[in-house]
C-alpha positions in Angstrom: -44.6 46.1 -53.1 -42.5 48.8 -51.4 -45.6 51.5 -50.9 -47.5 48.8 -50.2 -45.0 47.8 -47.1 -44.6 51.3 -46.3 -48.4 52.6 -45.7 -48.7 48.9 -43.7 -45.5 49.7 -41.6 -47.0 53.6 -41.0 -50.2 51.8 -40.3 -48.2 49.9 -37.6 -46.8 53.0 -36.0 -50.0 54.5 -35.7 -51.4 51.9 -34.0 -48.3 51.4 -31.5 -48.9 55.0 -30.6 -52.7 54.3 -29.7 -52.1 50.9 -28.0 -49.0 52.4 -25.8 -50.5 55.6 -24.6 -53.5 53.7 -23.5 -51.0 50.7 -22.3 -49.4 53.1 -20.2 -52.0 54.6 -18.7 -53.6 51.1 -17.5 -50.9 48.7 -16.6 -50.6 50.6 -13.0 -54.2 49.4 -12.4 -53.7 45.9 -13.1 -52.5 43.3 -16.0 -53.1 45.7 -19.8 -54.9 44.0 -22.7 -53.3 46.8 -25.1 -50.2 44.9 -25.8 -52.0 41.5 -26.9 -54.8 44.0 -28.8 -51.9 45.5 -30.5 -50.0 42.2 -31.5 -53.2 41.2 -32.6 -53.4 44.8 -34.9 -50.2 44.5 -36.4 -51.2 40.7 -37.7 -54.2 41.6 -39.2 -52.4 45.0 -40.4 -50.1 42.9 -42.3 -52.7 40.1 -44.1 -53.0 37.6 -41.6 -57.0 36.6 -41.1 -57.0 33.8 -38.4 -59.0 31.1 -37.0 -58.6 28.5 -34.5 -59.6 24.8 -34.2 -59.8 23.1 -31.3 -59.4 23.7 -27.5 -58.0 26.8 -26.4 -54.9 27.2 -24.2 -55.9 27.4 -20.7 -54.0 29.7 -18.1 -50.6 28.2 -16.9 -50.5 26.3 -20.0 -46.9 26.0 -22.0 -47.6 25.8 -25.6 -45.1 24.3 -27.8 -45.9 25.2 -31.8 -44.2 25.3 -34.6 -42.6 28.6 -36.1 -42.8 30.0 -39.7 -42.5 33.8 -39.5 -42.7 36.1 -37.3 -46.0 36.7 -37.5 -46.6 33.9 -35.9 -45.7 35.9 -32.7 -48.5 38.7 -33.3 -51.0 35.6 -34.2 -50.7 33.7 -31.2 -50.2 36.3 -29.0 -53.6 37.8 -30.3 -55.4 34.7 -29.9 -54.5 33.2 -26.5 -52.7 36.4 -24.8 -49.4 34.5 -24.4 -46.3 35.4 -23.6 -43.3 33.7 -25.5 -39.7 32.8 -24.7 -37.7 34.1 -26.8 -33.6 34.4 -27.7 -32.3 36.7 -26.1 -30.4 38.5 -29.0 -34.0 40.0 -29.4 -33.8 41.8 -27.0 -30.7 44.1 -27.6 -32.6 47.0 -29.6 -33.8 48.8 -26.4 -37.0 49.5 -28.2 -37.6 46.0 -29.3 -37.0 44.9 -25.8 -39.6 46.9 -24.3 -42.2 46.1 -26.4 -41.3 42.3 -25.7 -40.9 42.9 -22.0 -44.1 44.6 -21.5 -45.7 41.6 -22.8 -44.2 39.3 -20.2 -41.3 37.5 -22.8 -39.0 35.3 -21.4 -35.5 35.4 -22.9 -33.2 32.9 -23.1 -30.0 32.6 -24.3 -30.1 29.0 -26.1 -26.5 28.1 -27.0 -25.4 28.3 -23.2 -25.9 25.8 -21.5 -25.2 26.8 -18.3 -28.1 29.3 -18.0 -30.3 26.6 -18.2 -31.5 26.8 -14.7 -31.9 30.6 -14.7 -34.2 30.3 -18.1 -36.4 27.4 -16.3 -36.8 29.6 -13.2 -37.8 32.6 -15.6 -40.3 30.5 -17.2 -41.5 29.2 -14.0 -42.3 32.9 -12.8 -44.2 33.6 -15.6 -46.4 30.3 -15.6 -47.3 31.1 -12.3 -48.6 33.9 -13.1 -51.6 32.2 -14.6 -50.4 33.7 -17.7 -49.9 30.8 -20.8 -46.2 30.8 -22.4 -45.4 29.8 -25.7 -42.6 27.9 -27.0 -40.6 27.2 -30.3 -38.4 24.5 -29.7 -37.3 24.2 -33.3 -35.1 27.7 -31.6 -35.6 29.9 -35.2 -37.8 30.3 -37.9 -37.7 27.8 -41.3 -38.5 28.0 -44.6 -42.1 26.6 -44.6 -41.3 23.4 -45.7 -40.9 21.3 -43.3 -40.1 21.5 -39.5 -36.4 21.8 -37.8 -35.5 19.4 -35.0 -37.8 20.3 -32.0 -35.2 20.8 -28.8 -36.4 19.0 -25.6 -34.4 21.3 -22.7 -36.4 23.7 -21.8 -39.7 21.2 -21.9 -37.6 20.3 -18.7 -39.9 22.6 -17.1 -42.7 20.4 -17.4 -41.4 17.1 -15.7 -41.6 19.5 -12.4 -45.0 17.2 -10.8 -45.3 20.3 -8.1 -45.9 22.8 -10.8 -49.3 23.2 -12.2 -48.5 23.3 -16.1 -50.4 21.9 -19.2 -48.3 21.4 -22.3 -50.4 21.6 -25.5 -49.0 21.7 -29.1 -50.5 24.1 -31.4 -49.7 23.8 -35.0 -49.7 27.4 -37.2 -51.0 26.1 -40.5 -50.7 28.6 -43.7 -51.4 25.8 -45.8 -49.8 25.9 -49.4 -48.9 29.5 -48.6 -46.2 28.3 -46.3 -43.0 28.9 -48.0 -44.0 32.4 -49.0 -44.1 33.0 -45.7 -41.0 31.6 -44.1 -37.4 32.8 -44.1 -35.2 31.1 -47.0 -31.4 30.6 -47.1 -30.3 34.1 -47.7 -32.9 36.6 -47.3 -32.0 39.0 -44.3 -34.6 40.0 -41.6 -35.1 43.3 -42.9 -35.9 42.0 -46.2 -38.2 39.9 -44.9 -40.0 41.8 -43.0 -40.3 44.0 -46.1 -41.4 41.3 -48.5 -44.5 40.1 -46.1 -45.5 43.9 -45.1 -45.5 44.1 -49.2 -47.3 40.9 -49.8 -50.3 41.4 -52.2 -53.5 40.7 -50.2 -54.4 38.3 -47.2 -53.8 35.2 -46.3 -56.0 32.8 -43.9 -53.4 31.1 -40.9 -55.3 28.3 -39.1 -54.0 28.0 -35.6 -55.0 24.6 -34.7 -55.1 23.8 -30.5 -54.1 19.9 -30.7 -55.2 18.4 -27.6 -52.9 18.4 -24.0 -50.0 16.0 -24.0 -50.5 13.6 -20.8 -48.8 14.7 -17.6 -45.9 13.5 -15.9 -43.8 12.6 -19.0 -40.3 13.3 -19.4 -38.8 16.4 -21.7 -38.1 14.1 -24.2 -41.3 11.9 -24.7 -43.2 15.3 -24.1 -40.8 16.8 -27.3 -41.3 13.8 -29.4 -45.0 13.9 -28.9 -45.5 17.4 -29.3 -43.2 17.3 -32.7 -45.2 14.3 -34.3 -48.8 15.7 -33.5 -47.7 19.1 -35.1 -46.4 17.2 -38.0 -49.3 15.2 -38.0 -51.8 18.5 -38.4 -49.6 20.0 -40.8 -49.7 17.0 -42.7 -45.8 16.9 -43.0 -45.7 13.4 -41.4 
């Protein structure tokens, strides 16, 4: 399992080199494809094959899925070119935060609530951008088994009627593979980021697109609608 992790991880390297040289060469000429193309790399570079069901996130759409793994980040980002808001504890590894940064993340700090304002404003920039912006309201990563509390506070974004936004859940569905994927009691990142680089073979992640939530709802009825319809495709209702 460790060589296994080890020539994926080098394999990973190797294509960060590509992806940023060319990244870096582009991005002064307008928006860069390489850093969705090379989310998209590392996913597939680690097992994940995926495939999509239903309609496709739109620009200025803020998608509200689920969260298993990280992978999910490389997934979705490969699939719809999202950005994602994300903690901002991410971000303190000045390499990690440049890698997140160049493709548009939002970061938040979560457990203060005063920032609130500044984190809605920050996600307002980027969805009008025309870029689409994924979030996790369950705020971390479970063990596959079932989904945490979804958090309605920064769907407070969407009850703006002068802001041209489309929420959409998307549910990331590994099936019965889900709990070999997610992050049990215990287990430190590191370890398992090494487990799934180490992970025998593929694995097939459906990303299903449920349809658009109804505008002009409050955070609330928009977070319990978009918890019970990804529930709902998951079959954990």
């Amino acid at each position: 399992m460790k060589l296994r992790a080890f020539f994926r991880l080098l394999a990973i390297v190797l294509l960060f080199a590509v992806c940023a040289s060319i990244h870096l060469l582009v991005r002064s000429f307008g928006p860069s494809p390489w850093p969705r193309r090379l989310l998209r790399g590392v996913g597939w570079i680690a097992g994940a094959r995926v495939r999509t069901v239903g309609p496709r996130p739109t620009e200025r759409t803020l998608i509200v899925a689920n969260h298993v793994s990280w992978l999910d980040i490389p997934m979705l980002a490969g699939a719809t070119g999202c950005a994602f808001v994300a903690k901002d504890n991410l971000g303190d590894h000045p390499f990690m935060r440049w890698l997140c940064e160049e493709n548009g993340t939002v970061f938040v700090e979560r457990d203060r609530r005063g920032s609130v304002g500044e984190q809605l404003a920050a996600m307002e920039a980027a969805i009008r951008s025309h870029r689409s912006l994924c979030l996790f309201p369950e705020g971390t990563v479970s063990d596959g088994t079932r989904l945490l509390p979804f958090r309605s506070s920064l769907l407070k974004l969407a009850e703006d009627p002068a802001l041209p936004l489309t929420v959409q859940p998307v549910a990331i569905d590994y099936g019965g593979d889900a709990p070999e994927f997610g992050w049990p009691a215990g287990e430190t990142g590191k370890a398992n980021f090494i487990r799934l680089l180490g992970r025998r073979g593929t694995v097939t992640v459906t990303l299903r697109y449920l349809e658009p939530l109804a505008p002009g709802q409050d955070r609330k009825a928009l977070t319990r609608q978009s918890e019970a319809a990804i529930a709902s495709a998951l079959r954990l209702a």
